[in-house]
C-alpha positions as CSV (number, residue, x, y, z in Angstrom):
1,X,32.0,-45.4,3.6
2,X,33.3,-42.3,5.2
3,X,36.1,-42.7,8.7
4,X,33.0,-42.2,10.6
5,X,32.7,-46.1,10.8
6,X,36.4,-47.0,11.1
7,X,34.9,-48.3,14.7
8,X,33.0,-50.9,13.2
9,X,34.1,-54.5,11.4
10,X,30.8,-54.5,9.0
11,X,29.1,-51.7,6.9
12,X,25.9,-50.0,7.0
13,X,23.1,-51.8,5.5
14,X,22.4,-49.9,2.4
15,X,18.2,-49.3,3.9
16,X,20.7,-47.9,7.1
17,X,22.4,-45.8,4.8
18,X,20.1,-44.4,3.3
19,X,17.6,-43.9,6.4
20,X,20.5,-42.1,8.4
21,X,21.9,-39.9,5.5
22,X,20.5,-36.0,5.4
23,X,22.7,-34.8,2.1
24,X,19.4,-34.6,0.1
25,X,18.4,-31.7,2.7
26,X,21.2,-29.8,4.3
27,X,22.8,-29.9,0.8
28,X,21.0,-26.2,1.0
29,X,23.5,-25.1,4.3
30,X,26.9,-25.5,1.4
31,X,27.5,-22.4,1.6
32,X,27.8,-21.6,5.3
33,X,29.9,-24.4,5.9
34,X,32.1,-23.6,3.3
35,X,32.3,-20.6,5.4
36,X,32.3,-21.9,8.7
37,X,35.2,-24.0,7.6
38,X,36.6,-21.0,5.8
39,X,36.8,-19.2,9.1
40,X,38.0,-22.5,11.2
41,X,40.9,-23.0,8.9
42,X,41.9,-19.3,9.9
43,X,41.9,-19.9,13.4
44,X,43.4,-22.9,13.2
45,X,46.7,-21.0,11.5
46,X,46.2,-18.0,13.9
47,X,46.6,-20.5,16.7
48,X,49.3,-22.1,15.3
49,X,47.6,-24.9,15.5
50,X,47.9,-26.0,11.6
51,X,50.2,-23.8,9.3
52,X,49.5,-20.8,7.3
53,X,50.2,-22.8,4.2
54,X,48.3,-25.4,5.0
55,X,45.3,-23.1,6.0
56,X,46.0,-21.3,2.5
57,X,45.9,-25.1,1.0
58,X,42.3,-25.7,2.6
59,X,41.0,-22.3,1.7
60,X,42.0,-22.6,-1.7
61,X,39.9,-25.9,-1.9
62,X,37.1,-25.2,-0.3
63,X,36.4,-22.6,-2.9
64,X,36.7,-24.6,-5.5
65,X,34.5,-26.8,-4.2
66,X,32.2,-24.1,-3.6
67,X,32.2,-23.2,-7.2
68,X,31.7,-26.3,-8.6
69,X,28.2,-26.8,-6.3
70,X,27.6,-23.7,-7.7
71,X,27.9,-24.7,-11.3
72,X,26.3,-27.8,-10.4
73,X,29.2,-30.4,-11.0
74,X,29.7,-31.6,-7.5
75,X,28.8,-34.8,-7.0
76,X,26.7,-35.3,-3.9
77,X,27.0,-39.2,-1.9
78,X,24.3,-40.2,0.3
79,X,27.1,-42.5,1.7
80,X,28.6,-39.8,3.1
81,X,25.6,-39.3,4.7
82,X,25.4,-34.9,5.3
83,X,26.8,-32.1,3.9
84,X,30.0,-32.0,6.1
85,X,31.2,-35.5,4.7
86,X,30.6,-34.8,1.2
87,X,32.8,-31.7,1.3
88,X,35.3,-33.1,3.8
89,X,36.0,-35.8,1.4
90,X,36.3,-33.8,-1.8
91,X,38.4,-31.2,0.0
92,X,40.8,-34.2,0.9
93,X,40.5,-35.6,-3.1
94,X,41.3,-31.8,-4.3
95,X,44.2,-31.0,-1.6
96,X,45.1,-34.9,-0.3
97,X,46.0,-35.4,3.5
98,X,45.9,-31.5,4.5
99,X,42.3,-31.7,4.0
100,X,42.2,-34.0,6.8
101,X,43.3,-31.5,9.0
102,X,40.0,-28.8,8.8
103,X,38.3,-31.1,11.2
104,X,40.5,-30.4,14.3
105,X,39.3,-28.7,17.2
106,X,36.1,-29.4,15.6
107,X,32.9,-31.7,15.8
108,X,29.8,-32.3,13.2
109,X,27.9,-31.4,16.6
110,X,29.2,-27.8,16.4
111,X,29.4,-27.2,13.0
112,X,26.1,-28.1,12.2
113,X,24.9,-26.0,14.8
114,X,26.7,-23.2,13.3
115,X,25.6,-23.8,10.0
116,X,22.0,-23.6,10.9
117,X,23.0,-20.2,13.1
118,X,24.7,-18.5,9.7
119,X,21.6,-19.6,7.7
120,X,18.4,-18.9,10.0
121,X,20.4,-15.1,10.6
122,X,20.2,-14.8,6.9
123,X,16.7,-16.2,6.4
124,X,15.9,-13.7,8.4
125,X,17.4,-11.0,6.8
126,X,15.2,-11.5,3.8
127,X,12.2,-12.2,6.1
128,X,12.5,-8.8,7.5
129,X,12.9,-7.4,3.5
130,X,9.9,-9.3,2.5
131,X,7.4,-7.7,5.9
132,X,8.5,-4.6,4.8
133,X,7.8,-4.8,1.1
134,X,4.6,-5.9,1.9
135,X,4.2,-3.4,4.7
136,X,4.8,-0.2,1.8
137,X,2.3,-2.0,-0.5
138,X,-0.6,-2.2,2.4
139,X,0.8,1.5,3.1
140,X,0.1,2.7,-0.9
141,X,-3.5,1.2,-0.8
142,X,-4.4,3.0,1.9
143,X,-2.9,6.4,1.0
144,X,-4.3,5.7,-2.5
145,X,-7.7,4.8,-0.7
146,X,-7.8,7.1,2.0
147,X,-11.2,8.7,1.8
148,X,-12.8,5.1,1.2
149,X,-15.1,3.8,4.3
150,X,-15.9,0.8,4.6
151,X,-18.5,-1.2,7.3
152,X,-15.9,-2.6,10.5
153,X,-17.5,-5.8,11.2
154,X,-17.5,-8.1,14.8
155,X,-19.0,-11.4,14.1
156,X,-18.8,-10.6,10.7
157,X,-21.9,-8.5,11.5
158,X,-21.7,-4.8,10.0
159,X,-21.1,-2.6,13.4
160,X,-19.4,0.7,13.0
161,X,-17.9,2.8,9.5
162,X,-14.5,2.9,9.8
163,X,-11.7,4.1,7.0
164,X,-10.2,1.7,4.4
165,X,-7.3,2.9,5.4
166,X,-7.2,2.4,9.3
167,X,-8.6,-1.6,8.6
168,X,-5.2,-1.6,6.5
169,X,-3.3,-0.1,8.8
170,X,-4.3,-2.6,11.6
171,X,-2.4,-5.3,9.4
172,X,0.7,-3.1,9.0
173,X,0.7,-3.3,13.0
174,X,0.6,-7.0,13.3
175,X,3.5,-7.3,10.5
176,X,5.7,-4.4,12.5
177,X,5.1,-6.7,15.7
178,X,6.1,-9.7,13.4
179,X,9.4,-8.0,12.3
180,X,9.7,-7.2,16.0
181,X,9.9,-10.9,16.8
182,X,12.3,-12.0,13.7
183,X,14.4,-9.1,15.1
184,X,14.4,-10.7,18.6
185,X,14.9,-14.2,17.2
186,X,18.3,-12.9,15.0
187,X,19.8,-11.6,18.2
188,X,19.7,-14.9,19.9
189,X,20.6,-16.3,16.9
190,X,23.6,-14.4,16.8
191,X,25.6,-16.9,19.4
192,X,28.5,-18.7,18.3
193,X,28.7,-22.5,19.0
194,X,32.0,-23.0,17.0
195,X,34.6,-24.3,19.7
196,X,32.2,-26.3,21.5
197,X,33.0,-29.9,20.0
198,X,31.1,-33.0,20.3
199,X,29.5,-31.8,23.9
200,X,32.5,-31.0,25.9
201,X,34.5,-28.1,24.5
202,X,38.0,-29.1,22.5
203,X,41.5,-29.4,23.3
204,X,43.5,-27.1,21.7
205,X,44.5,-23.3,22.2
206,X,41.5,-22.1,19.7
207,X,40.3,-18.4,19.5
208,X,36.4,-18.4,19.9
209,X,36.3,-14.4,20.0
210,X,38.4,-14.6,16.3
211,X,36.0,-17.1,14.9
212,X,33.1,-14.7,16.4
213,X,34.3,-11.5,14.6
214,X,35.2,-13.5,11.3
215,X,31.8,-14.8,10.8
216,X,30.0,-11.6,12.2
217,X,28.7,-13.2,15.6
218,X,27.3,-10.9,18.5
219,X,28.8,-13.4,21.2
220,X,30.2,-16.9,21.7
221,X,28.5,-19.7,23.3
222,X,29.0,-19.9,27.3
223,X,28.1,-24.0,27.6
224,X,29.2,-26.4,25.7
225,X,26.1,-29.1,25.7
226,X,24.2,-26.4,25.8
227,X,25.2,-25.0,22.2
228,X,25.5,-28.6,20.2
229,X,21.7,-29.3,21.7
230,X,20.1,-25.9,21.3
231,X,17.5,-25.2,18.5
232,X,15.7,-22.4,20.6
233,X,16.7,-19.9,17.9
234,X,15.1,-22.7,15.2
235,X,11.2,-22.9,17.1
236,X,11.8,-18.9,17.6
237,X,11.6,-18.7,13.7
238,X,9.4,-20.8,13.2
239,X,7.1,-19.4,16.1
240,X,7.7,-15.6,14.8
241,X,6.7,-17.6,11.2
242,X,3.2,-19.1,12.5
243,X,2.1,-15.7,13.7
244,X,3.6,-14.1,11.1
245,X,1.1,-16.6,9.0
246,X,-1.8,-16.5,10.7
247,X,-2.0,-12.1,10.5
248,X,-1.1,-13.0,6.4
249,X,-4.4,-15.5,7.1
250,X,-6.2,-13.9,8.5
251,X,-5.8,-10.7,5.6
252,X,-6.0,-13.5,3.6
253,X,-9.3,-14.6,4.2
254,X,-10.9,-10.8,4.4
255,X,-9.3,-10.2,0.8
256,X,-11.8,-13.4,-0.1
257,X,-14.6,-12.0,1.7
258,X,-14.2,-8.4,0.1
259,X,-13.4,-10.2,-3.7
260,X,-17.0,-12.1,-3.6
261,X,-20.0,-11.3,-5.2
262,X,-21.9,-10.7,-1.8
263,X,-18.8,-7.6,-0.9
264,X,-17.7,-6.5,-4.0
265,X,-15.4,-4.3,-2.1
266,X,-12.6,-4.8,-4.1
267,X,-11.3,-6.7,-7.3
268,X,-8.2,-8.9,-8.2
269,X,-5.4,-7.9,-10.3
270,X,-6.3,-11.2,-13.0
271,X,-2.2,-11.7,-12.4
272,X,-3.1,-12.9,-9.0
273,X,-6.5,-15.2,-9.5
274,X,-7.2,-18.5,-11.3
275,X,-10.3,-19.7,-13.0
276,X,-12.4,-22.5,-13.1
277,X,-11.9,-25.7,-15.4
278,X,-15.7,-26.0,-15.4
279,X,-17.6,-22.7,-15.4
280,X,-16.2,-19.9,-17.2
281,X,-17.3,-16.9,-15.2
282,X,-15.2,-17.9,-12.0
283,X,-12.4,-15.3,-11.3
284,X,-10.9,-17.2,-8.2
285,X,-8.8,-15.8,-5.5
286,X,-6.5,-18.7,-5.0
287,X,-3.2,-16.8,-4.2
288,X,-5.3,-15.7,-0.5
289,X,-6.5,-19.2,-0.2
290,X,-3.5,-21.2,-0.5
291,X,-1.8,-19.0,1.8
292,X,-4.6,-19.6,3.8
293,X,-3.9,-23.0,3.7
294,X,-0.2,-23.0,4.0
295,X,-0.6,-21.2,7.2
296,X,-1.1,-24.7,8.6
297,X,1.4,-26.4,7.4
298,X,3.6,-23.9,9.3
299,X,2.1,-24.7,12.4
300,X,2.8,-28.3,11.8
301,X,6.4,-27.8,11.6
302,X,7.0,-25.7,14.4
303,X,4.6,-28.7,16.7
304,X,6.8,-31.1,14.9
305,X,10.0,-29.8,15.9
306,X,8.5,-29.2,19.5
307,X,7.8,-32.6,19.8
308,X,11.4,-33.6,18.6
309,X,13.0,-31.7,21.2
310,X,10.6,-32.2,24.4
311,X,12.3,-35.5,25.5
312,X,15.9,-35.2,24.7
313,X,18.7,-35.4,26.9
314,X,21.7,-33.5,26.4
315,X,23.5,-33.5,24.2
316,X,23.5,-34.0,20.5
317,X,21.3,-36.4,19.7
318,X,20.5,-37.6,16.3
319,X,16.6,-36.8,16.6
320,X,17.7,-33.2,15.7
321,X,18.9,-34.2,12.2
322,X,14.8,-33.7,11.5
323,X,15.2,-30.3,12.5
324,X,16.1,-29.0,8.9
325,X,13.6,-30.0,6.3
326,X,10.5,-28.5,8.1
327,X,12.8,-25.3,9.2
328,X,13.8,-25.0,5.6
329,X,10.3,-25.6,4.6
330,X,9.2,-23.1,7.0
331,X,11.4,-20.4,5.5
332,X,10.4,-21.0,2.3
333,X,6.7,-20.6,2.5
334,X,6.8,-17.5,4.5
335,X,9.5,-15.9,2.4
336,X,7.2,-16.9,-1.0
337,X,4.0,-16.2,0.2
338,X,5.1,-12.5,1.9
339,X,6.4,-12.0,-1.5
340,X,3.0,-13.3,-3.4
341,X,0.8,-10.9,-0.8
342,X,3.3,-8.0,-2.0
343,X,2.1,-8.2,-5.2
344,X,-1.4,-9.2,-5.0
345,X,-1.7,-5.8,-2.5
346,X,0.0,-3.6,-5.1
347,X,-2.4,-4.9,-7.5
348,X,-5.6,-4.6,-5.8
349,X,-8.4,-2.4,-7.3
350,X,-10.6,-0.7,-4.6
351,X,-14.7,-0.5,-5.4
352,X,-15.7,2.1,-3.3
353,X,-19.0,3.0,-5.4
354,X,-19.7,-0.8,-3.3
355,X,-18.9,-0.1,-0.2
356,X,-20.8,2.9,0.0
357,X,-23.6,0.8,-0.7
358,X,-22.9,-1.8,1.7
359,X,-22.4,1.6,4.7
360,X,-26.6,1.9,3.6
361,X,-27.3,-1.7,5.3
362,X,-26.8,-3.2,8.8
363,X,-27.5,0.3,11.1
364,X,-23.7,0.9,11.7
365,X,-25.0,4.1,13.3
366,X,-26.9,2.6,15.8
367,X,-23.9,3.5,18.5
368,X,-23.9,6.9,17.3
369,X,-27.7,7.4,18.2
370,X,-26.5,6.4,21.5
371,X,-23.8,8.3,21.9
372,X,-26.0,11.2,20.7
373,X,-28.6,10.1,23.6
374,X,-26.2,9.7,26.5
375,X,-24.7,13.5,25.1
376,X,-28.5,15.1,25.8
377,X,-28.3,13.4,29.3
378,X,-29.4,10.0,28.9
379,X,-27.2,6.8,30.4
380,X,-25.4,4.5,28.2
381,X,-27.6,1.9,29.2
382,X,-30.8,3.5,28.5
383,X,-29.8,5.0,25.9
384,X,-28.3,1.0,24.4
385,X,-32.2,-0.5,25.0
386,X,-33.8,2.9,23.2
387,X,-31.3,2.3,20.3
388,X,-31.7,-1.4,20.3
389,X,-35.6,-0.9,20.2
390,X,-35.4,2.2,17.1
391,X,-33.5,-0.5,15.5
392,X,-35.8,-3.5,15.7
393,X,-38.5,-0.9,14.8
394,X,-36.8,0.7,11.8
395,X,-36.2,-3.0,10.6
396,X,-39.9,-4.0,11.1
397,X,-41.0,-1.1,9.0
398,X,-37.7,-2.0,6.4
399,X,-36.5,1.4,6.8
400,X,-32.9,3.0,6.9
401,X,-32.4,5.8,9.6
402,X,-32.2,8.2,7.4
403,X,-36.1,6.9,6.0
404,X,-37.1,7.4,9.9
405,X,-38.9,11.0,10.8
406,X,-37.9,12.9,13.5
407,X,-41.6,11.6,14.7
408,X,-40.7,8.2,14.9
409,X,-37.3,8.9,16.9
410,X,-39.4,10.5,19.5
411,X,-41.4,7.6,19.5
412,X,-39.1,5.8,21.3
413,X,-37.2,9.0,23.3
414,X,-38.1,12.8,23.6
415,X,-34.4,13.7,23.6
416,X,-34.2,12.9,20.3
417,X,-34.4,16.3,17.9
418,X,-34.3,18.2,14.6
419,X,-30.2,17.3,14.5
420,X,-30.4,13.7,14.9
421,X,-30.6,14.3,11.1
422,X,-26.5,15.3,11.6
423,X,-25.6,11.8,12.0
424,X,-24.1,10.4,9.3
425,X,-21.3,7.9,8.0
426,X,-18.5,10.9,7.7
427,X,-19.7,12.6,11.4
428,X,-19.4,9.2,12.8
429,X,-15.7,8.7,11.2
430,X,-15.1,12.1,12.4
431,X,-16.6,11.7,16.1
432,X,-14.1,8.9,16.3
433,X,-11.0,11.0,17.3
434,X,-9.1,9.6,19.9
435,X,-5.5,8.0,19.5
436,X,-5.6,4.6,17.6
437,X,-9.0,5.3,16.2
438,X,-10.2,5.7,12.7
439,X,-10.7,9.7,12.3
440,X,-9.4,11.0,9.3
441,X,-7.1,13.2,10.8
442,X,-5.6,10.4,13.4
443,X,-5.3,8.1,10.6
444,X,-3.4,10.6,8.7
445,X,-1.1,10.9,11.2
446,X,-1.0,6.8,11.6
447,X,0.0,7.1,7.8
448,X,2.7,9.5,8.4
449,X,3.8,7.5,11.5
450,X,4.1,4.1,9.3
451,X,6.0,5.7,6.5
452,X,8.4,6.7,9.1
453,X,9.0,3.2,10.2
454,X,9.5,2.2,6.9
455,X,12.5,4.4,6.2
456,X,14.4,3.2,9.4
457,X,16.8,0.9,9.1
């Protein structure tokens, strides 16, 4: 085994061995600490601390060895237990007893902790490409939709018309305030923890600041134990990630809703649904229900990584090698299913000859016979419990409010009139124009406001 158990007299016990090692996972972080160590064996020269030949020497073979991972001919030991060991040692068989020389002013404890730094600031990188892919594609169906109305629903109960495209826009909100928090979480990422050793800082005349501006770091660490034991930036991602995944469920699950037989509202791109191994007819919408599902297998990582964390004392302590496969997990999923939703919104084919049929059912302009009440002098009140009652009436004699003669409105309140007639689906749309709401004209302008977004950096 590897100098990490010149301390001992016996070996691991092979079940030991194998229990302890991590190369099958962090194998993924190669290329960051290829960098790290890149970077490191600069200092280290700079300093004066190894020479510029020797630096040279290291560099050199940690390239190579990069290259050959790359081209799939390094040979990974689980007796070396992590990622750090297995290119350590094949530095030192490429370059001999130079190679030994990387690890000064140095610790696993800090280099891991960088490793994970480089790659979560990457990770989200692409998590902020894939919102806003998916951000244009909810932006094209509703500029490609943008006269559509559609029933809003509370309770799932039909309650008020609004536009296609401000119910798509309300997604493109939760995403921005998702890229918002990735945003956050990269900045705090951005820390270096390169110098801090084992727990306690290192001996040697090292330049932090060089290492920082090498490998594109915001700021250095400022504790020691602080920066080997920290995996704040780790349960920020994977926070940002849950919510991220519960808006993409939540979309999810309305895409379902709209796709049946009972809505209709729209229909899947056949790239994007399954069928049935037993009855022939089924067009499934599986790519919205597994990433239903996934969601909660995201939340389980981020509680599992909670629950790592909530009991140890500083400083590194091994618990945190379980830090990576859920993390890495984590980053997956989201990165795979924002791309999935991306196309499965590109592709989706709007009905509105089905929606205008569903606007006929529920009384969704029950609040605008209200409002239409309280504007002739009425109170909102009185004028809820004389709509509530025209309703119940209307749906005793199974008629629309359009079927209903001006008669039968006065029925239940003389300030009711020849223009009641004037309600309708597109005056209530219209009536609604106030910031935020779902006017044509203040969507328009939310339209114009999201494209704007999107062409910022």
């Amino acid at each position: 085994m590897s100098h990490i158990r010149d301390r001992f007299h016996k070996a691991a016990d092979k079940q030991v061995a194998e229990f302890t090692a991590s190369v099958a996972c962090d194998l993924r972080l190669y290329p960051y600490d290829i960098a790290g160590s890149i970077a490191h064996a600069k200092m280290l020269a700079k300093q004066g601390i190894i020479s510029a030949p020797e630096a040279e020497t290291i560099t050199r073979g940690l390239e190579s060895i990069k290259e050959e991972i790359e081209q799939g001919r390094f040979q990974f030991k689980t007796e070396l237990e992590d990622i750090h060991m297995n290119i350590e040692a094949r530095l030192m068989e490429k370059v001999g007893e130079v190679g030994g020389k990387l690890h000064t002013a140095r610790s696993r404890n800090d280099q891991i902790a960088l490793d994970l730094r480089l790659f979560t600031r990457e990770a989200i990188t692409k998590t902020l490409a894939g919102l806003k892919s998916l951000q244009k594609a909810l932006v094209g169906l509703a500029e490609a939709n943008r006269e559509v109305i559609i029933p809003g629903y509370t309770h799932l109960q039909a309650a008020q018309p609004v536009l296609l495209a401000h119910h798509l826009l309300a997604y493109f909100e939760m995403l921005k305030r998702d890229a918002a928090r990735f945003g956050d979480c990269r900045r705090r990422a951005s820390v270096l923890p390169l110098g801090s050793g084992a727990l306690a800082g290192v001996a040697y005349d090292i330049d932090r600041d060089f290492l920082a501006r090498e490998l594109g770091f915001s700021q250095i660490s400022q504790n020691s134990l602080d920066a080997v034991s920290d995996r704040d930036f780790i349960l920020e991602y994977e926070s940002a990630a849950s919510l991220c995944m519960m808006h993409l469920s939540r979309l999810a699950e309305e895409i379902i809703l709209w796709a049946s037989e009972g809505f209709g509202f729209v229909e899947l791109d056949e790239a994007y649904a399954t069928g049935s191994s037993i009855m022939p007819q089924k067009k499934n919408p599986d790519v919205a229900e597994l990433s239903r599902g996934k969601t909660g297998r995201v939340y389980g990582h981020l509680m599992a990584l909670l629950v790592t964390m909530k009991a140890l004392p500083l400083a590194y302590n091994r618990d945190l090698q379980e830090d990576k496969e859920g993390f890495f997990d984590v980053v997956d999923t989201l990165l795979s299913t924002l791309a999935v939703f991306t196309g499965m919104i590109s592709s989706l084919k709007v009905k509105p000859e089905n929606t205008r049929k569903a606007l006929e059912r529920g009384y969704l302009l029950a609040t605008d016979l209200a409002d239409y009440l309280v504007k002739k002098g009425e109170t909102f009140r009185s004028a809820h419990g004389i709509v509530a009652r025209l309703v119940s009436y209307a749906a005793a004699k199974n008629k629309s409010f359009a079927e209903l003669s001006l008669g039968e409105y006065r029925e239940f309140s003389p300030l009711f009139e020849e223009d009641v007639s004037a309600i309708t689906v597109a005056s209530s749309i219209a009536a609604r124009d106030v910031p935020g709401g779902t006017a044509p004209k203040r969507v328009a302008q939310a339209l114009a406001a999201a494209r704007k977004t999107l062409e910022e950096p």
